[in-house]
PyMOL Python script that loads the backbone (N, CA, C, O; Angstrom):
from pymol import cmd

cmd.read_pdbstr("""\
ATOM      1  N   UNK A   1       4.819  11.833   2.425  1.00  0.00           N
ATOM      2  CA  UNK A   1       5.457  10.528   2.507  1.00  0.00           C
ATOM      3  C   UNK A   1       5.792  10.205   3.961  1.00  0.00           C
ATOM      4  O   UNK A   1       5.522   9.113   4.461  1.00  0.00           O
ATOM      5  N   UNK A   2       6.413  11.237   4.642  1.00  0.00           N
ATOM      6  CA  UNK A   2       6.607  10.945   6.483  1.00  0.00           C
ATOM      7  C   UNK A   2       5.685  10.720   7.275  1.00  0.00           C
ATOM      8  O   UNK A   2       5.900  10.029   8.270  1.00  0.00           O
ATOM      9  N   UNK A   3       4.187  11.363   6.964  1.00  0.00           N
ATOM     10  CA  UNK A   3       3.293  10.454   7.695  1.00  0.00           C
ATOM     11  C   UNK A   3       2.292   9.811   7.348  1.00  0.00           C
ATOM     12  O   UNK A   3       1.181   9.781   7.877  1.00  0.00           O
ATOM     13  N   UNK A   4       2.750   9.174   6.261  1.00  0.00           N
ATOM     14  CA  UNK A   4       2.163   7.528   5.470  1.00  0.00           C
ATOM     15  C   UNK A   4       2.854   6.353   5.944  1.00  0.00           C
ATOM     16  O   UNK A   4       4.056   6.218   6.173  1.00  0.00           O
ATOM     17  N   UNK A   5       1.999   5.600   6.045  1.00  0.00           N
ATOM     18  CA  UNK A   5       2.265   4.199   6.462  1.00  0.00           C
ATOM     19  C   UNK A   5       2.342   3.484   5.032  1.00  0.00           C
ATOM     20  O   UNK A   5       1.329   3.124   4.433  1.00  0.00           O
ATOM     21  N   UNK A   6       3.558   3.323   4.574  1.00  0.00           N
ATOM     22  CA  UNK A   6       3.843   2.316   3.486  1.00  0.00           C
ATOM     23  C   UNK A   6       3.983   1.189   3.406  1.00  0.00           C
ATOM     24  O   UNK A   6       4.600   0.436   4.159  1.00  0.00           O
ATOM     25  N   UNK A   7       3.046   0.831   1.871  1.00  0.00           N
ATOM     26  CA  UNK A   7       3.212  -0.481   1.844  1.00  0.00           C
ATOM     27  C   UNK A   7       3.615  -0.495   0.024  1.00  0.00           C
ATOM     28  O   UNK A   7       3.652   0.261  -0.947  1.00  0.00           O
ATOM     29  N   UNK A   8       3.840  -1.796   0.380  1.00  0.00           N
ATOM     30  CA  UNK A   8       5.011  -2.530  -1.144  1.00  0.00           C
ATOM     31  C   UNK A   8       4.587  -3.275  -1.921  1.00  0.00           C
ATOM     32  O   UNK A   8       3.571  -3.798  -1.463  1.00  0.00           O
ATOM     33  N   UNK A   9       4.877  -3.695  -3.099  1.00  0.00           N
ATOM     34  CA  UNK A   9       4.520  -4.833  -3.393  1.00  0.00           C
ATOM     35  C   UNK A   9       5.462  -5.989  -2.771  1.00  0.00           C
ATOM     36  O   UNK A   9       5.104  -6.777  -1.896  1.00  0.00           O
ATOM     37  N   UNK A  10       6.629  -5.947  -3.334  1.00  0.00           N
ATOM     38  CA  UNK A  10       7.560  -6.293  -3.237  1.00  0.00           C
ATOM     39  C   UNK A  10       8.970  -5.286  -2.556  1.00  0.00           C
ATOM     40  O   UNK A  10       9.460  -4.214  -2.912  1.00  0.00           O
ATOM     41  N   UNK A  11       9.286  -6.262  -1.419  1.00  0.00           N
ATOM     42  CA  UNK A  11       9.968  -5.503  -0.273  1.00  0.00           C
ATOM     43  C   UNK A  11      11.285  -5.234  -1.164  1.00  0.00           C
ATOM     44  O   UNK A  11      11.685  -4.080  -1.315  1.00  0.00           O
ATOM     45  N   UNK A  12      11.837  -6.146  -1.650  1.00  0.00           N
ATOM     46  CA  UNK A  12      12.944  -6.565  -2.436  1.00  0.00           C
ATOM     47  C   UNK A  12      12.793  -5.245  -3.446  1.00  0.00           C
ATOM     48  O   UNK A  12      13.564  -4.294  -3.317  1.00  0.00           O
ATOM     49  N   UNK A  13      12.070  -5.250  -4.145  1.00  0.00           N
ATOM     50  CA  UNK A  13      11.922  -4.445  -5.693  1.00  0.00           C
ATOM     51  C   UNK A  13      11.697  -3.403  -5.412  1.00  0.00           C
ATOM     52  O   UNK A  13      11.661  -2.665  -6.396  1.00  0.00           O
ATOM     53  N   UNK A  14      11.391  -2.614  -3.888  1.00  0.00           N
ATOM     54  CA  UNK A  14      11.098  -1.306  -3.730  1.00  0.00           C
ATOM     55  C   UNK A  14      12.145  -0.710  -3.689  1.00  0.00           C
ATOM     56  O   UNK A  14      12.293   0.428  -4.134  1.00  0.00           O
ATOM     57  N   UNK A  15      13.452  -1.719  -2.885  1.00  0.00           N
ATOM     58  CA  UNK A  15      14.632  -1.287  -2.499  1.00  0.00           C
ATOM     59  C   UNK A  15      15.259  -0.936  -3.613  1.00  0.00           C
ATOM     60  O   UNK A  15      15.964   0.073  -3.623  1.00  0.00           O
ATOM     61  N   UNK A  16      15.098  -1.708  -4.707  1.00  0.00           N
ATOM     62  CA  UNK A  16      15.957  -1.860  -5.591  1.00  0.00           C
ATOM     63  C   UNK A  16      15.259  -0.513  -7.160  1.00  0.00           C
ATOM     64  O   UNK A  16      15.818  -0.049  -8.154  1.00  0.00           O
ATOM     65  N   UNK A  17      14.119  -0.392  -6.690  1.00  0.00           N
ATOM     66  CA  UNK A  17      13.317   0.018  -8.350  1.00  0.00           C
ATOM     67  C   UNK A  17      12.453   1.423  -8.284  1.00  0.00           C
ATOM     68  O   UNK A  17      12.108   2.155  -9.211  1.00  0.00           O
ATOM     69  N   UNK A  18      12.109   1.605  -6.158  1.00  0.00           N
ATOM     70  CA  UNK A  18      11.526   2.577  -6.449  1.00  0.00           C
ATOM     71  C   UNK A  18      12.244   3.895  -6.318  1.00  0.00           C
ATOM     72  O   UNK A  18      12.987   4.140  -5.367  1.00  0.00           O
ATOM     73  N   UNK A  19      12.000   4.736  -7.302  1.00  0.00           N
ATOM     74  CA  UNK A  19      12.827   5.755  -7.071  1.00  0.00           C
ATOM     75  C   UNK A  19      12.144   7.086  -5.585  1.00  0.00           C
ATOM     76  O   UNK A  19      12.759   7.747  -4.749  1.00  0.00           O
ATOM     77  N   UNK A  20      11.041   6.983  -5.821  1.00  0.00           N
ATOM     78  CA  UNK A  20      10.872   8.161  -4.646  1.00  0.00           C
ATOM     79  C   UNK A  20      11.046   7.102  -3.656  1.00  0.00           C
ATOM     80  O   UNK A  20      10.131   7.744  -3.142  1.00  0.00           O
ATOM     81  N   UNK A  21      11.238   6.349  -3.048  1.00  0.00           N
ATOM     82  CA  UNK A  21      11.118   5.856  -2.013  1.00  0.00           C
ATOM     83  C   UNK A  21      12.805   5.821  -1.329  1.00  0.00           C
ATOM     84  O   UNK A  21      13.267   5.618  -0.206  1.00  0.00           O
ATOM     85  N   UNK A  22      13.302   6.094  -2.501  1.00  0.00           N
ATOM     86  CA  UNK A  22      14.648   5.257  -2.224  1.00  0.00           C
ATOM     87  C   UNK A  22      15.479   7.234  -2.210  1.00  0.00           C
ATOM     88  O   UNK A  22      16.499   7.644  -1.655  1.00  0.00           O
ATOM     89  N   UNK A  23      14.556   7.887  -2.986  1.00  0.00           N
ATOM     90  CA  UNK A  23      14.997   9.568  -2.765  1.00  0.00           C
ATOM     91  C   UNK A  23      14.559  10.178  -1.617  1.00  0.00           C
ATOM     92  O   UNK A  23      15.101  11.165  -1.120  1.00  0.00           O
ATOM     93  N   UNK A  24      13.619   9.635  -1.196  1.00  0.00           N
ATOM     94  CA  UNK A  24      12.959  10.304   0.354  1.00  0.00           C
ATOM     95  C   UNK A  24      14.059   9.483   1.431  1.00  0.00           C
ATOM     96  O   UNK A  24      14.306  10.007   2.517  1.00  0.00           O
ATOM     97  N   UNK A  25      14.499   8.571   1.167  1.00  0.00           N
ATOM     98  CA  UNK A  25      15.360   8.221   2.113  1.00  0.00           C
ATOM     99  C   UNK A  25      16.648   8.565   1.527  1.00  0.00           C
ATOM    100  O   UNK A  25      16.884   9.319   2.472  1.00  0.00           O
ATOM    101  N   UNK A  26      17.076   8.613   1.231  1.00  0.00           N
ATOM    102  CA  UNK A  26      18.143   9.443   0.361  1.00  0.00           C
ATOM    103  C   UNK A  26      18.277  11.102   1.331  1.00  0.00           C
ATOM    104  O   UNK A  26      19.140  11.497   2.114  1.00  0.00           O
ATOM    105  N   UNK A  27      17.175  11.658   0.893  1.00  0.00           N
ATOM    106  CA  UNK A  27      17.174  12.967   1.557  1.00  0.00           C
ATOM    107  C   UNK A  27      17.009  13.180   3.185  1.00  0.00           C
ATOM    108  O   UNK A  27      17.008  14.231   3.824  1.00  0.00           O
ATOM    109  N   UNK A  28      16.837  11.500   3.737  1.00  0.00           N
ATOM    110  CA  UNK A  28      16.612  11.110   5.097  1.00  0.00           C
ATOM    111  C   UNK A  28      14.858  11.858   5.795  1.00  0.00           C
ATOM    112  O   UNK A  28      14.521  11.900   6.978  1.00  0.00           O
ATOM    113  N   UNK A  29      14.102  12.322   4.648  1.00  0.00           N
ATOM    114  CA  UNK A  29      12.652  12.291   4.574  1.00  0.00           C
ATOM    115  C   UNK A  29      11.685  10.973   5.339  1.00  0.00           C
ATOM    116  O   UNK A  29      10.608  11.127   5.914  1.00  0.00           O
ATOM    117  N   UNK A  30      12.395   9.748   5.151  1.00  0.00           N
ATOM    118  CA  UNK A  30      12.012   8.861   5.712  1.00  0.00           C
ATOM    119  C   UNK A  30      13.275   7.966   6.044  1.00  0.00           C
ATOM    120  O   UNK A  30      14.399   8.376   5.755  1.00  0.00           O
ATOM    121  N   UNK A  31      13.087   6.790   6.629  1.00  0.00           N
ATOM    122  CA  UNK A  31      14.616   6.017   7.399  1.00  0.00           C
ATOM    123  C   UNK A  31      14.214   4.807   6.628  1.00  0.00           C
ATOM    124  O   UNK A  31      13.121   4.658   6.082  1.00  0.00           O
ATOM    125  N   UNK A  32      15.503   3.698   6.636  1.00  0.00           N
ATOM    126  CA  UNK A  32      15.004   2.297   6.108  1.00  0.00           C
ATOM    127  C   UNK A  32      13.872   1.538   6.558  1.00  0.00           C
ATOM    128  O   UNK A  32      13.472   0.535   5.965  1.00  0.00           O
ATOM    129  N   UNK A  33      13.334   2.020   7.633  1.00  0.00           N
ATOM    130  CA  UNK A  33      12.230   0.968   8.504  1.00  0.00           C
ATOM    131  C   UNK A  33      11.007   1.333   7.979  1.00  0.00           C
ATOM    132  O   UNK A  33      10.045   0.592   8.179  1.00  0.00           O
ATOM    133  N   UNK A  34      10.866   2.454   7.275  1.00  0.00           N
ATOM    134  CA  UNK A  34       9.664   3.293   7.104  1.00  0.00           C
ATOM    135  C   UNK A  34       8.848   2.531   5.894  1.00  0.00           C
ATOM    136  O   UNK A  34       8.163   3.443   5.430  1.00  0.00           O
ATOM    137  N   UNK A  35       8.638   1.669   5.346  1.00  0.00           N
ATOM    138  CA  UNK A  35       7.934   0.751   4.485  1.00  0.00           C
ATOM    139  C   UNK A  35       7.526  -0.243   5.412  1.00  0.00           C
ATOM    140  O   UNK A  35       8.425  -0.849   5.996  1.00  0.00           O
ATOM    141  N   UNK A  36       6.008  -0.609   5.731  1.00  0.00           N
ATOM    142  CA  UNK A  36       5.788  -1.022   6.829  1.00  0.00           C
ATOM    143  C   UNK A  36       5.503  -2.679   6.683  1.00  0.00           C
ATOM    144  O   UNK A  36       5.374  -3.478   7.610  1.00  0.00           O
ATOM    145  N   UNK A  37       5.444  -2.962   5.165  1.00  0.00           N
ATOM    146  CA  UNK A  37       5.482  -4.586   4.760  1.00  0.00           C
ATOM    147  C   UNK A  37       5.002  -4.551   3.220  1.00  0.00           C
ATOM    148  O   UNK A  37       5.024  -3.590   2.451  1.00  0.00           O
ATOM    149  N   UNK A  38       4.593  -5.778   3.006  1.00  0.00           N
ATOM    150  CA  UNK A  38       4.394  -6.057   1.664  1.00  0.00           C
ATOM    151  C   UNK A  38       2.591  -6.171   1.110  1.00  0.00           C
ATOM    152  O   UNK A  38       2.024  -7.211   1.444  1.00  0.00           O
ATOM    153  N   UNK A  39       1.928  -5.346   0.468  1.00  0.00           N
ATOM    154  CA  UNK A  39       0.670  -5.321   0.624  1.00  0.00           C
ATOM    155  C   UNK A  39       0.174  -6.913   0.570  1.00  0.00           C
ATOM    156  O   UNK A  39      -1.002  -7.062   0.901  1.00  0.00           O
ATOM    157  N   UNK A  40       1.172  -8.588   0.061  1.00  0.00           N
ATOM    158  CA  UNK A  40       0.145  -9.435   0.120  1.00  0.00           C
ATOM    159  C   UNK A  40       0.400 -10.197   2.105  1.00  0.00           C
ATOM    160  O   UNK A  40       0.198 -11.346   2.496  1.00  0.00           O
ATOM    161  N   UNK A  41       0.780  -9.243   2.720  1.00  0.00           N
ATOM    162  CA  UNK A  41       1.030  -9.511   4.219  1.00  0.00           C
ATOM    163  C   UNK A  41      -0.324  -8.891   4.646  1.00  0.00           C
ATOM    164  O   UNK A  41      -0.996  -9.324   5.582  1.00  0.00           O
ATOM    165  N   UNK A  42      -0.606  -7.993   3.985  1.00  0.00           N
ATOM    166  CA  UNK A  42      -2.288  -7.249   4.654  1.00  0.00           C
ATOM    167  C   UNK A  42      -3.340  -8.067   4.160  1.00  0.00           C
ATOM    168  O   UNK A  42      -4.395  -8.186   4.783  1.00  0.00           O
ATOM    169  N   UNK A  43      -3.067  -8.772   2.821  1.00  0.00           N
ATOM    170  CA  UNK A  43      -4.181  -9.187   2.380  1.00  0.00           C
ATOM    171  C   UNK A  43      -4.267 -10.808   2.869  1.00  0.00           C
ATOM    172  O   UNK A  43      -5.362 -11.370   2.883  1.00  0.00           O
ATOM    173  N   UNK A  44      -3.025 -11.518   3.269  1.00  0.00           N
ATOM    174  CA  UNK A  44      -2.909 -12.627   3.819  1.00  0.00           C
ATOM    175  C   UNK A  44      -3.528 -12.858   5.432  1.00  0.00           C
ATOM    176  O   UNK A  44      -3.944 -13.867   6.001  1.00  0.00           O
ATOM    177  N   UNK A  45      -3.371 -11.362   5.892  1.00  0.00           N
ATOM    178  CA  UNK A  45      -3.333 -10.835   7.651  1.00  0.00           C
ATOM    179  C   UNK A  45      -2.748 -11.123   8.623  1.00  0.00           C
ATOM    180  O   UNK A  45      -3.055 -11.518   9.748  1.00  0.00           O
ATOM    181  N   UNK A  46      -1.507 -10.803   7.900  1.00  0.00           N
ATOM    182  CA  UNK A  46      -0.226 -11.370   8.932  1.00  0.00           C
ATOM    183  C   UNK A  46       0.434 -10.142   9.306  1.00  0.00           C
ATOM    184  O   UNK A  46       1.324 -10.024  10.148  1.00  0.00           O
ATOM    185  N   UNK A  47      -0.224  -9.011   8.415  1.00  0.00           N
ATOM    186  CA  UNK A  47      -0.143  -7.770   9.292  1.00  0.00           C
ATOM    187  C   UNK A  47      -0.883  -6.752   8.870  1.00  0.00           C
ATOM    188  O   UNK A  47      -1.195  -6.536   7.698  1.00  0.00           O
ATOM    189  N   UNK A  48      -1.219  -6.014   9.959  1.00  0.00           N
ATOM    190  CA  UNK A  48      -1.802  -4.971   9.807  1.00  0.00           C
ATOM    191  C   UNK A  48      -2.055  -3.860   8.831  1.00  0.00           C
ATOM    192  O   UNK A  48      -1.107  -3.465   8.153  1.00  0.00           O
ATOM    193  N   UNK A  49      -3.334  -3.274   8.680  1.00  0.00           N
ATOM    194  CA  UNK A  49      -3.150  -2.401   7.807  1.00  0.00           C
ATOM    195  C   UNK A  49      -3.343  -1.177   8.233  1.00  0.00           C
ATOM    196  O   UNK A  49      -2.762  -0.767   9.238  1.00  0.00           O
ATOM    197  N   UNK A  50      -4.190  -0.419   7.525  1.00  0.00           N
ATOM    198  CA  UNK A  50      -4.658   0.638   7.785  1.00  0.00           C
ATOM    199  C   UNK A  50      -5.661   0.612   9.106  1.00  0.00           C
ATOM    200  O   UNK A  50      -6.793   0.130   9.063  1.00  0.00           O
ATOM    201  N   UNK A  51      -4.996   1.277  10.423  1.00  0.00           N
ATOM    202  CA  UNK A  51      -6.067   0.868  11.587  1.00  0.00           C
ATOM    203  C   UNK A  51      -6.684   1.927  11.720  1.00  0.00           C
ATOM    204  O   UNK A  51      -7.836   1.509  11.840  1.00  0.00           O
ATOM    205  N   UNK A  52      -6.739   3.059  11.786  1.00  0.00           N
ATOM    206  CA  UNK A  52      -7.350   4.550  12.259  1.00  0.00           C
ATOM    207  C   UNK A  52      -7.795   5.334  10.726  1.00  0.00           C
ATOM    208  O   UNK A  52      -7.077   5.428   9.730  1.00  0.00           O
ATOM    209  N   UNK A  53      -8.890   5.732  10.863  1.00  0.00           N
ATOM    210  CA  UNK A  53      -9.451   6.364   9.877  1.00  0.00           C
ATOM    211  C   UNK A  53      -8.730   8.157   9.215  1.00  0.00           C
ATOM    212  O   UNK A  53      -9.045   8.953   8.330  1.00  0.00           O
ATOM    213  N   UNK A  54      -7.707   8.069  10.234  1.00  0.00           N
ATOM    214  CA  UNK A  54      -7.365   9.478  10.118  1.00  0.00           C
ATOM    215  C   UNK A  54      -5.863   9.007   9.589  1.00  0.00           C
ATOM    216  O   UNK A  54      -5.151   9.771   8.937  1.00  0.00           O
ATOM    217  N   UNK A  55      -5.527   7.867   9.892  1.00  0.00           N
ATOM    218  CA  UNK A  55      -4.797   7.366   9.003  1.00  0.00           C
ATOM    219  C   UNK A  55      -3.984   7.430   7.321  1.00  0.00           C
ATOM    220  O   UNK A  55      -4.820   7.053   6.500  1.00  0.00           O
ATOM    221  N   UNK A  56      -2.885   7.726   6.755  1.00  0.00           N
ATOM    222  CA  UNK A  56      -2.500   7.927   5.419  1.00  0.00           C
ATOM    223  C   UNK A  56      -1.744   6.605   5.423  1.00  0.00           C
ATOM    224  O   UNK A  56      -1.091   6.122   6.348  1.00  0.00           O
ATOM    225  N   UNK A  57      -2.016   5.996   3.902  1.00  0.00           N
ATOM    226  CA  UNK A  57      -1.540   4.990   3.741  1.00  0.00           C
ATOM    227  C   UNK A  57      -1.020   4.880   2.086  1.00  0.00           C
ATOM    228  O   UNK A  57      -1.681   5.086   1.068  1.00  0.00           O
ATOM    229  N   UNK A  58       0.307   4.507   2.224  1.00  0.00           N
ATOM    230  CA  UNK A  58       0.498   4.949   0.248  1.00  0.00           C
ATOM    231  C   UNK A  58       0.816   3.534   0.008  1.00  0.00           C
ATOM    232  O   UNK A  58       1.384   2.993   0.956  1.00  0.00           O
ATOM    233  N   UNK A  59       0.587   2.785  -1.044  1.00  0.00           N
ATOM    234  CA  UNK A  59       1.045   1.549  -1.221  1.00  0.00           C
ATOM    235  C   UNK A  59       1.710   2.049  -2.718  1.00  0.00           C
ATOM    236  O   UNK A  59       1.014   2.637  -3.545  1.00  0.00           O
ATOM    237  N   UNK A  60       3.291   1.704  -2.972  1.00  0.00           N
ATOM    238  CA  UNK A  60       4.110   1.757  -3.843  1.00  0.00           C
ATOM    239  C   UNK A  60       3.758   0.313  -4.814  1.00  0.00           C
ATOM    240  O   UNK A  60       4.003  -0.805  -4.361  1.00  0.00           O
ATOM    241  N   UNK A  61       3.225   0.491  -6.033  1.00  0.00           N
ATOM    242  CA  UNK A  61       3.292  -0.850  -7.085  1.00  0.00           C
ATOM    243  C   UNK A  61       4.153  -0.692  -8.130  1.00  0.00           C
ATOM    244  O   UNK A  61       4.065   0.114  -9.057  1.00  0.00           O
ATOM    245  N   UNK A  62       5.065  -1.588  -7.902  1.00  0.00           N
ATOM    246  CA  UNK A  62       6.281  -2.060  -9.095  1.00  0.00           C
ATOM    247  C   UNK A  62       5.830  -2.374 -10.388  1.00  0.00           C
ATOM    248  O   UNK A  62       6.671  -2.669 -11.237  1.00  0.00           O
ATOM    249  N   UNK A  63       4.369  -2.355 -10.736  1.00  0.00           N
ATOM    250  CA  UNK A  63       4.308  -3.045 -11.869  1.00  0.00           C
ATOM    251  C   UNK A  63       3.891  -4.530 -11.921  1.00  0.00           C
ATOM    252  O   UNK A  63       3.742  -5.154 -12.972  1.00  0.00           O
ATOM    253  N   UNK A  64       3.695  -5.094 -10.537  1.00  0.00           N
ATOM    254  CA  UNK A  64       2.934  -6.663 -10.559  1.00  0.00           C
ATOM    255  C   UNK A  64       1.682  -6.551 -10.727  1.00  0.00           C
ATOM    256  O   UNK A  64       0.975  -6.369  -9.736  1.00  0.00           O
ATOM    257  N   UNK A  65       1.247  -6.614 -11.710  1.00  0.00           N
ATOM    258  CA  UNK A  65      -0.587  -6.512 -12.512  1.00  0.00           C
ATOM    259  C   UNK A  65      -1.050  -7.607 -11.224  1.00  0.00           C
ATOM    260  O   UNK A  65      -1.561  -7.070 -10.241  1.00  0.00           O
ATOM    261  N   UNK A  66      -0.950  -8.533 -11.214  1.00  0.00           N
ATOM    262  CA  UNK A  66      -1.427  -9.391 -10.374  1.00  0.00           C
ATOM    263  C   UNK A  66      -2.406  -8.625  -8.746  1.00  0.00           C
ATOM    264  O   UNK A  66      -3.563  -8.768  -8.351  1.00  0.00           O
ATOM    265  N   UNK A  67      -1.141  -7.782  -8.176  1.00  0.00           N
ATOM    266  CA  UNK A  67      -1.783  -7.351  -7.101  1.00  0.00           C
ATOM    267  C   UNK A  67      -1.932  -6.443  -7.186  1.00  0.00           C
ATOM    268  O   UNK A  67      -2.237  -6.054  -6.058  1.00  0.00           O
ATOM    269  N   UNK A  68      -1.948  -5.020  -8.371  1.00  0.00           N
ATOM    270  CA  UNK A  68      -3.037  -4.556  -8.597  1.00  0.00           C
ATOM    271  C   UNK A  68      -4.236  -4.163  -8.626  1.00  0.00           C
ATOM    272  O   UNK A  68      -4.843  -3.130  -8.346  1.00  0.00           O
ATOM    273  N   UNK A  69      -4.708  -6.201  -9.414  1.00  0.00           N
ATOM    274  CA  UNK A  69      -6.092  -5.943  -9.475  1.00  0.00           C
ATOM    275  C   UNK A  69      -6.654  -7.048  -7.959  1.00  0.00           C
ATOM    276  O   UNK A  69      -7.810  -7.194  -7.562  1.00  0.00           O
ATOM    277  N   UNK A  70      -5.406  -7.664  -7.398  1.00  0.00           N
ATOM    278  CA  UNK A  70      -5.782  -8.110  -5.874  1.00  0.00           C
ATOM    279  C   UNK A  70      -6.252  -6.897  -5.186  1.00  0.00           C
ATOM    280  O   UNK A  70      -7.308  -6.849  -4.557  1.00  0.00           O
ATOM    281  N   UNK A  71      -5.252  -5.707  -5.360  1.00  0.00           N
ATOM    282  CA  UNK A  71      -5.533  -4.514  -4.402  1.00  0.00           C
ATOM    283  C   UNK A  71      -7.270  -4.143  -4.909  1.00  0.00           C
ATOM    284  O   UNK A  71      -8.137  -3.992  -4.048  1.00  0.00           O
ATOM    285  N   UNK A  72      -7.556  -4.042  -6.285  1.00  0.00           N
ATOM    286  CA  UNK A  72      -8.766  -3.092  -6.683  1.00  0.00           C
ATOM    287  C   UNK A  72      -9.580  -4.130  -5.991  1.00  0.00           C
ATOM    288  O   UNK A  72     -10.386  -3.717  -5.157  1.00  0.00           O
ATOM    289  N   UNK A  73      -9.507  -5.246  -6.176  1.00  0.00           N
ATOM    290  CA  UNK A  73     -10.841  -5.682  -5.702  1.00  0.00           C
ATOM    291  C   UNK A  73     -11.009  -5.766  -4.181  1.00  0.00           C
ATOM    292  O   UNK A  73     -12.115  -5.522  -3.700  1.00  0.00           O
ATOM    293  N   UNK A  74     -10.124  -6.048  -3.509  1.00  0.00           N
ATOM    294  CA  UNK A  74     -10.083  -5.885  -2.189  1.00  0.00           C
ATOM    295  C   UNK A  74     -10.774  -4.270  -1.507  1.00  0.00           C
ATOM    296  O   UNK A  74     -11.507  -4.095  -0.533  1.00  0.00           O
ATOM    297  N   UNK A  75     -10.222  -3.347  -2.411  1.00  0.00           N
ATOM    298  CA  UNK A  75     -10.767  -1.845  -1.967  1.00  0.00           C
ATOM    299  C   UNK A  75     -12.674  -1.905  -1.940  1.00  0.00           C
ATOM    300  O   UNK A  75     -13.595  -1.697  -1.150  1.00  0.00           O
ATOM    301  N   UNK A  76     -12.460  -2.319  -3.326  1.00  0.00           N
ATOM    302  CA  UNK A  76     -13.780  -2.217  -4.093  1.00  0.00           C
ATOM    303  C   UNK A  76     -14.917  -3.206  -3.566  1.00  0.00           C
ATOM    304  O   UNK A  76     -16.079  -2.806  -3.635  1.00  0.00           O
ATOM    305  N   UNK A  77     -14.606  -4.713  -2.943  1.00  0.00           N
ATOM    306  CA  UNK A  77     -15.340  -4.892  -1.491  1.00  0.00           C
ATOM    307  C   UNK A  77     -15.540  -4.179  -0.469  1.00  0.00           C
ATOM    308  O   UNK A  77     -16.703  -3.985  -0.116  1.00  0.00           O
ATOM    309  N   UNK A  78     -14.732  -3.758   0.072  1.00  0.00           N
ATOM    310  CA  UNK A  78     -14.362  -2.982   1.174  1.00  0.00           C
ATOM    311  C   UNK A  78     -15.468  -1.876   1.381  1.00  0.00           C
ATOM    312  O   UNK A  78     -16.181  -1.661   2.361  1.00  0.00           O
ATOM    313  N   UNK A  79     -15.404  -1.318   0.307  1.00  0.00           N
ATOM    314  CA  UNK A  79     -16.350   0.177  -0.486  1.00  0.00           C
ATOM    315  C   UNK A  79     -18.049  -0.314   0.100  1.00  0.00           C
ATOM    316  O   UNK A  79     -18.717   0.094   1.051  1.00  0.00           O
ATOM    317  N   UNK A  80     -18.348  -1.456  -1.060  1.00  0.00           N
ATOM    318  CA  UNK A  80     -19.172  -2.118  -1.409  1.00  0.00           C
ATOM    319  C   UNK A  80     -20.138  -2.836   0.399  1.00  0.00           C
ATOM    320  O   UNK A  80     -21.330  -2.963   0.677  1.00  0.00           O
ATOM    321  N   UNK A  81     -18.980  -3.095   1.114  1.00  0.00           N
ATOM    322  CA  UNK A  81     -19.759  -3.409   2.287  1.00  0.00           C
ATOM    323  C   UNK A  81     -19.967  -2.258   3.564  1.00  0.00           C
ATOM    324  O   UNK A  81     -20.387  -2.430   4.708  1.00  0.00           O
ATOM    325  N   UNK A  82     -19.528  -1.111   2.918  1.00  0.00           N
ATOM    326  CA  UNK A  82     -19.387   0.017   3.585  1.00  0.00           C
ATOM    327  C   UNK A  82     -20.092   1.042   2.837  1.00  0.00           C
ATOM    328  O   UNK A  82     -19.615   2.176   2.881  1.00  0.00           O
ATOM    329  N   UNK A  83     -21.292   0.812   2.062  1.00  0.00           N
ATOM    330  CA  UNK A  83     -21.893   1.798   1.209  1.00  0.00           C
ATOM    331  C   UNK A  83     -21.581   2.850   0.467  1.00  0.00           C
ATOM    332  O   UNK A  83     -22.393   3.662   0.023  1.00  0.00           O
ATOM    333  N   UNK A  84     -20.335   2.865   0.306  1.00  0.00           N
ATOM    334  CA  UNK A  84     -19.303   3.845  -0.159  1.00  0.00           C
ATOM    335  C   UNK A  84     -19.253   4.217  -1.628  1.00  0.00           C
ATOM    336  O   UNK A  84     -19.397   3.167  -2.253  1.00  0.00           O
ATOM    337  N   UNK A  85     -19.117   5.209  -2.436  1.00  0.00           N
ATOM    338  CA  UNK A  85     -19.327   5.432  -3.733  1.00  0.00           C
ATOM    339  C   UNK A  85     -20.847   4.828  -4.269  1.00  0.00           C
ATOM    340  O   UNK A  85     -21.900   4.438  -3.764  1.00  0.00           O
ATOM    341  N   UNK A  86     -20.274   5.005  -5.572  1.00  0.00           N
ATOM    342  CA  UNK A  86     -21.532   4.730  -6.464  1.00  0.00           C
ATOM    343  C   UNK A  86     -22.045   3.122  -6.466  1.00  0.00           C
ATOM    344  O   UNK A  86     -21.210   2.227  -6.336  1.00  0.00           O
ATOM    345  N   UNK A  87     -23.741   2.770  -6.652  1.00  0.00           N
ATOM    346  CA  UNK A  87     -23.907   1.519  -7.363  1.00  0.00           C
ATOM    347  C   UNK A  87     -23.500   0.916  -8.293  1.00  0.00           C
ATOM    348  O   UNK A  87     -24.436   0.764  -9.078  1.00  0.00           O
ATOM    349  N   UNK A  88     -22.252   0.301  -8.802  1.00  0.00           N
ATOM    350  CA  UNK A  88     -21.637  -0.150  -9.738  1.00  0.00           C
ATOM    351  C   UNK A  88     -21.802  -1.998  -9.887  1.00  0.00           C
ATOM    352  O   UNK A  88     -21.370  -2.933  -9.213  1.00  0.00           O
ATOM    353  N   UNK A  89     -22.559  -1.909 -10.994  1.00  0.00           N
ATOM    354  CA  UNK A  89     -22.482  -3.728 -10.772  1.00  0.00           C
ATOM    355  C   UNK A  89     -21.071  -3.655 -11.846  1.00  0.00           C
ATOM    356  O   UNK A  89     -20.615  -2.901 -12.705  1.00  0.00           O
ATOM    357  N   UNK A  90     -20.683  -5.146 -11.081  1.00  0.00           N
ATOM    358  CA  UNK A  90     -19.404  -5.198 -12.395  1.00  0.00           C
ATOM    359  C   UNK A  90     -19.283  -6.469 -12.834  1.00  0.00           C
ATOM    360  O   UNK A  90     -18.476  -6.741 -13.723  1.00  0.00           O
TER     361      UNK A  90
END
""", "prot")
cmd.dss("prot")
cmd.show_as("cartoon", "prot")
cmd.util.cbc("prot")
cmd.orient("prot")
């Protein structure tokens, strides 16, 4: 968790709902700043994401189905223009 770059769904609901997030800082494992935004800020690009390939990145989901399946498909381009995994039509 200390050297992941976190992201949220919701900045609000992490504070309030996630429990490891809120126990790693609890145990001072990580500090309040350490959630680095809200994953629809990466997908909007108002901030950064994952920049370095050596990079760890955990994104915490509350349960909003919505960005979810924003996140899967976003990966699953990503994959797709980077030859990555299997031929999957979907």
């Amino acid at each position: 968790m200390r050297r992941a770059r976190v992201y949220v769904d919701s900045r609000a609901g992490a504070a309030a709902e996630a429990g490891d997030l809120i126990q790693a800082e609890r145990e001072r494992t990580i500090g309040p700043d350490h959630v680095r935004g809200e994953v629809g800020e990466v997908f909007a690009r108002t901030l950064a994401g994952r920049g370095e390939e050596h990079e760890v990145t955990f994104f915490k989901s509350l349960g909003m189905a919505v960005e979810d399946v924003a996140t899967a498909k976003h990966v699953f381009r990503l994959a797709r223009e980077r030859g990555m995994g299997r031929d999957v039509s979907v």
